[in-house]
N, C-alpha and C positions, 0 to 999 in steps of 0.2 A: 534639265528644263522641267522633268516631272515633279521633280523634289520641291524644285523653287515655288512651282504653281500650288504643290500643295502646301509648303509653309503658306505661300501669299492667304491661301483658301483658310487656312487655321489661324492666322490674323483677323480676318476681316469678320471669321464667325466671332474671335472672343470679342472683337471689337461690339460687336453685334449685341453680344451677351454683357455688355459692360454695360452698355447705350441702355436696357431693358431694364438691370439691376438698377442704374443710376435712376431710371423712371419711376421704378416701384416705389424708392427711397423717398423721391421728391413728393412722388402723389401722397406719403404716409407722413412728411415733416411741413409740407409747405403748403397752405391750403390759400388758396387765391382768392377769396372771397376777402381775407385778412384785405389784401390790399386795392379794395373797392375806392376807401376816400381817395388815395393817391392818384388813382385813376380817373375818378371824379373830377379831381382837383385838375388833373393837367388837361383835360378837355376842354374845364371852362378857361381857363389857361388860354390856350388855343383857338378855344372858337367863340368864346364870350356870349357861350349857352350854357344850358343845365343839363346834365346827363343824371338818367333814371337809370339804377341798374338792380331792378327787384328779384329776378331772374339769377338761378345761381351762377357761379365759376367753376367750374372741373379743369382739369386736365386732360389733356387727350396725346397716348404716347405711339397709336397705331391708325393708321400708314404713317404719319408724321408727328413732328411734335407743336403741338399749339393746345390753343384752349375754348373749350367750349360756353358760350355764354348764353343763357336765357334769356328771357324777356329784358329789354332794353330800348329807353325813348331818348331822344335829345331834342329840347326843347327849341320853340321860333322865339324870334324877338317878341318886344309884350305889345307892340303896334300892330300885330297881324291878329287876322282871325283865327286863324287854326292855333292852339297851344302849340301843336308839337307839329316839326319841323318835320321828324323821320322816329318810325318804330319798327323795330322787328319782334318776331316770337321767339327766334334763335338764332345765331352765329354759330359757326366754327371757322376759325382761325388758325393756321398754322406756318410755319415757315421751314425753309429750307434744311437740315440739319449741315452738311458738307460743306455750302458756304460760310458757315459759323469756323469753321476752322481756317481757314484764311481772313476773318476778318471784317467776316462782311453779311449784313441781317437782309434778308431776302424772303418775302412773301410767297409761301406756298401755297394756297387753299384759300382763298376766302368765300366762303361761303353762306348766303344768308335765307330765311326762310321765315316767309309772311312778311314782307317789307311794306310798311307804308309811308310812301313821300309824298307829301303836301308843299308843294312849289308854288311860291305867289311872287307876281312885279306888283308893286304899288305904282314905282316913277322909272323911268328909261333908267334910273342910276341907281334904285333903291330895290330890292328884293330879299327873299331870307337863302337863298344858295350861295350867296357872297361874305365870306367870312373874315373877320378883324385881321390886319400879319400881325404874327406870333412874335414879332421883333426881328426873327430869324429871315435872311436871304433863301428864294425858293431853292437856289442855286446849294445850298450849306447840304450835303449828305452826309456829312461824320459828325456823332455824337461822341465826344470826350466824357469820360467819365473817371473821376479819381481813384488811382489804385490804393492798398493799406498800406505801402512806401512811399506815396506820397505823388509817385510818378503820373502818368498821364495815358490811355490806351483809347485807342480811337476804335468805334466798330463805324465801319459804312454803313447808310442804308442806301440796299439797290432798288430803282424806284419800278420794278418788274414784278406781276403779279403771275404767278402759272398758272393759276386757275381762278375764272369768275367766275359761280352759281349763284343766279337769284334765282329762289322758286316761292311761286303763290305770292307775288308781289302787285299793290297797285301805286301807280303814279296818277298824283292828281296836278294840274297847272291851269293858274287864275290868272289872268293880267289884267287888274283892275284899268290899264291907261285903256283898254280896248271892250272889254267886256268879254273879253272870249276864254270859256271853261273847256277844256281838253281833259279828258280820263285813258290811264290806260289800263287796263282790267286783266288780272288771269298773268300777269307777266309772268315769263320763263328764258330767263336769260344764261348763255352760257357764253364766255369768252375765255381768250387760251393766250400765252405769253403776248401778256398788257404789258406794254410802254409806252411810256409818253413822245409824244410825235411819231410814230411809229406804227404802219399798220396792224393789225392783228384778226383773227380770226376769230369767229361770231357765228352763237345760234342765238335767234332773238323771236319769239312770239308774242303774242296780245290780242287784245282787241280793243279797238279804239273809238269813242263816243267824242262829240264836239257840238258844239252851237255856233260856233263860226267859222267855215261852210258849218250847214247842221251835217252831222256824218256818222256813220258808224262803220266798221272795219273789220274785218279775218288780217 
């Protein structure tokens, strides 16, 4: 049993050291800024806004593997007042490593810093938090993508987040049908394995100002 445990133990280091060498590799051939237009492109794709992405790309290979992202806006429709929809100062993003080996893309870290949302209703049916469908069923989690044989390999995406950090974020929300402005100031949010319909656990601070009640709040 001792033997076993220590092959298992001298596995999982070289494994370990493979995972680090392959990292090194990536961050010196593959530079993610390279592919800013494609990413651009599938946003507006998707949400039929404009993504700003002036802020550079890095890699980031410890604790996990994702990517760091700088200054980045996505614009509101061109009938609203505010330009922009949402902005941060910086991201980091990463995902699961051990689910990739079964087959399946999984959100590890999202983490964001200096958020600003500007949230406006113009009509009970019209607002800019409501987004175009992509063609795609919400239902669709497997992305097929073509292999060099010609064949077909599917990854899942699982719709689970482990970790949510917002810090130094404000949320702003206008409802032109009523007049009433709500701010929330100072946010600091932390959530822990996010799914959909699904309870989850929550640190949430702010403070919050309004003119309809007039209010302000701890």
């Amino acid at each position: 049993m001792k033997k076993l445990l220590k092959w298992i133990a001298w596995i999982i280091l070289g494994l370990v050291l493979l995972l680090i060498i392959a990292g090194i590799v990536i961050s010196k051939v593959v530079n993610p800024n390279h592919y800013k237009p494609q990413i651009i492109a599938a946003v507006n794709k998707a949400t039929g806004r404009s993504l700003s992405l002036p802020g550079n790309l890095s890699w980031n290979f410890f604790p996990n593997l994702g990517i760091h992202m700088g200054q980045a806006s996505l614009s509101n429709p061109s009938n609203y007042a505010q330009p922009v929809f949402a902005r941060v100062q910086s991201a980091d993003i990463s995902i699961a490593v051990l689910p990739l080996l079964s087959g399946q893309l999984q959100a590890n870290t999202l983490e964001l810093d200096g958020l600003q949302l500007n949230l406006e209703r113009k009509t009970l049916q019209d607002n800019n938090w409501t987004f175009p469908a992509s063609g795609k069923s919400s239902t669709e989690t497997a992305t097929k993508t073509s292999s060099s044989n010609g064949g077909n390999t599917e990854m899942a995406f699982v719709p689970v987040i482990s970790n949510l950090v917002i810090n130094n974020a404000n949320i702003s929300f206008a409802d032109d049908t009523s007049g009433a402005h709500y701010k929330l100031n100072n946010v600091n949010f932390v959530g822990k394995h996010i799914r959909l319909n699904s309870p989850f656990w929550v640190k949430f601070t702010f403070i919050a100002e309004g003119n309809q009640p007039q209010m302000t709040a701890n």
